[in-house]
N, C-alpha and C positions, 0 to 999 in steps of 0.2 A: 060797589065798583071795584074792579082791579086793576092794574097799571095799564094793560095790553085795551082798558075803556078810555084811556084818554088819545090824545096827540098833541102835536106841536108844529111851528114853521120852522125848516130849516134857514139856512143866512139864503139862499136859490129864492126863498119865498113859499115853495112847496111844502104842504100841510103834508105831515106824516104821521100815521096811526104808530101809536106803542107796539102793536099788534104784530108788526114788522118787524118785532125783535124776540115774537114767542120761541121758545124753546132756548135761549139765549142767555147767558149771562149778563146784566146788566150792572154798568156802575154810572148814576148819574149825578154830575156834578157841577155845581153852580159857579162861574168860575171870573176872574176881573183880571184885566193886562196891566194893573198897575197896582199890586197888589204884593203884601213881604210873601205870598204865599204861591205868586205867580209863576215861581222855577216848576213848580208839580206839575206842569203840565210836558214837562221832559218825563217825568216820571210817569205819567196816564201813558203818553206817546210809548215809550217802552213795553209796559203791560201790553197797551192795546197791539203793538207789532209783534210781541212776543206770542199772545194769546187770541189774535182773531180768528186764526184757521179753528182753534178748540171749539169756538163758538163765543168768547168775550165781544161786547160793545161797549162803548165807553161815548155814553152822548154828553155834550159840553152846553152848559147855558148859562150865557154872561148875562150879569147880574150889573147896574151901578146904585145899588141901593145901599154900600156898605164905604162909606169914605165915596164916594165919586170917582172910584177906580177903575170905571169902566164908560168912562165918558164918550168915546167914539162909536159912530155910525157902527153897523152890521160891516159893512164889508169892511172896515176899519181893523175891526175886531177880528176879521175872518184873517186877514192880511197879517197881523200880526204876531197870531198864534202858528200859522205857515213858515212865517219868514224866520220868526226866532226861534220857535220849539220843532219846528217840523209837523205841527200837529195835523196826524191825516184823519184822526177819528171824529165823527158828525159832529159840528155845532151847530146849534140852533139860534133862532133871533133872541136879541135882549130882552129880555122877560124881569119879573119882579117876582120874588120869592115872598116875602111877608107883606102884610098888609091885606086891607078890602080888595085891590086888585091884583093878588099874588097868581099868578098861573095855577091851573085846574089841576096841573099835574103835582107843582108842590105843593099844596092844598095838601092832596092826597099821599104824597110822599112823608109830609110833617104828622102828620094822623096816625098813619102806619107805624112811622118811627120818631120818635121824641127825643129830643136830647135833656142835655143838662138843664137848658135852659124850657124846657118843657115842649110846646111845637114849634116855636120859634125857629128860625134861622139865626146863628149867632153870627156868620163871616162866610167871604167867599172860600171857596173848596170845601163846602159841606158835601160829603160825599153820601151818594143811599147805594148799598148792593141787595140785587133785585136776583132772584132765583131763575132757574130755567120756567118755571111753571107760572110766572109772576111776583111772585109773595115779596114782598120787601125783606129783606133779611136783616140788615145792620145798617147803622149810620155810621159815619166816621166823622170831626170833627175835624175844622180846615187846616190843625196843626198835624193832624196821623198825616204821613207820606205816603205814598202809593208803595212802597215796599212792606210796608208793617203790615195791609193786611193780603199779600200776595197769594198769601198759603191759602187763605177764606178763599180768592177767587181760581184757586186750582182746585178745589175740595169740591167747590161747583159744580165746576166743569167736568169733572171726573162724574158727578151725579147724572144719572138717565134723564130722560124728557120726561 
């Protein structure tokens, strides 16, 4: 399987294929509105405004499996990544990263890329950057900033299809 074989709902309801996002840089991240690491998402919003015409995406999926910091409904969550970060880049409905019923897609994301903690998710803002062609390329860990690995997602993007 490769990323562009899964999908997901957006917060709309509407199932979206990966596939959607071929030829695309991809950074996706698991993310909570009440979380110490909850400011990053000023910093995704940046990237993602600075880098969408290149071809960057940046899909968002709240997690409340880590502290209960993401305890509100979908549109809750949607409202409030809007209202206080500005976030205009895709989120998706609240999903579960680890465990028996972790999403099909971090399944395959934790496989691909391993952290410290082995496939685990350790915290919200684990970040994966995804190649144009698919390939999972790196994980980032919820402490790296969206500035530290900026240069990775220009080096991408500079890469053919």
């Amino acid at each position: 399987m490769k990323f562009y074989d899964y999908s997901a709902r957006k917060m709309n309801g509407n199932t979206v294929s990966m596939s959607a996002y071929k030829g695309k840089v991809v950074l996706v991240v698991n993310t909570a509105s009440k979380c110490g690491f909850t400011p990053q998402f000023e910093g995704l919003e940046t990237l993602y405004k600075k880098y969408h015409d290149q071809g960057l995406e940046i899909l968002g999926f709240p997690c409340n499996q880590f502290g209960n910091q993401d305890s509100g409904t979908n549109s809750e969550i949607e409202a409030f990544c809007q209202m206080n970060y500005g976030v205009t880049f895709p989120m998706f409905e609240k999903i579960k990263v680890n465990g028996p019923e972790a999403h099909p897609l971090y399944k395959f994301l934790k496989y691909e890329a391993k952290g410290v903690l082995g496939s685990t998710i350790k915290w919200n803002f684990t970040k994966f950057l995804i190649s144009r062609d698919g390939e999972v390329l790196e994980r980032f860990a919820s402490a790296t900033e969206p500035t530290e690995f900026e240069q990775k997602i220009i080096d991408e993007l500079k890469k053919a299809v």
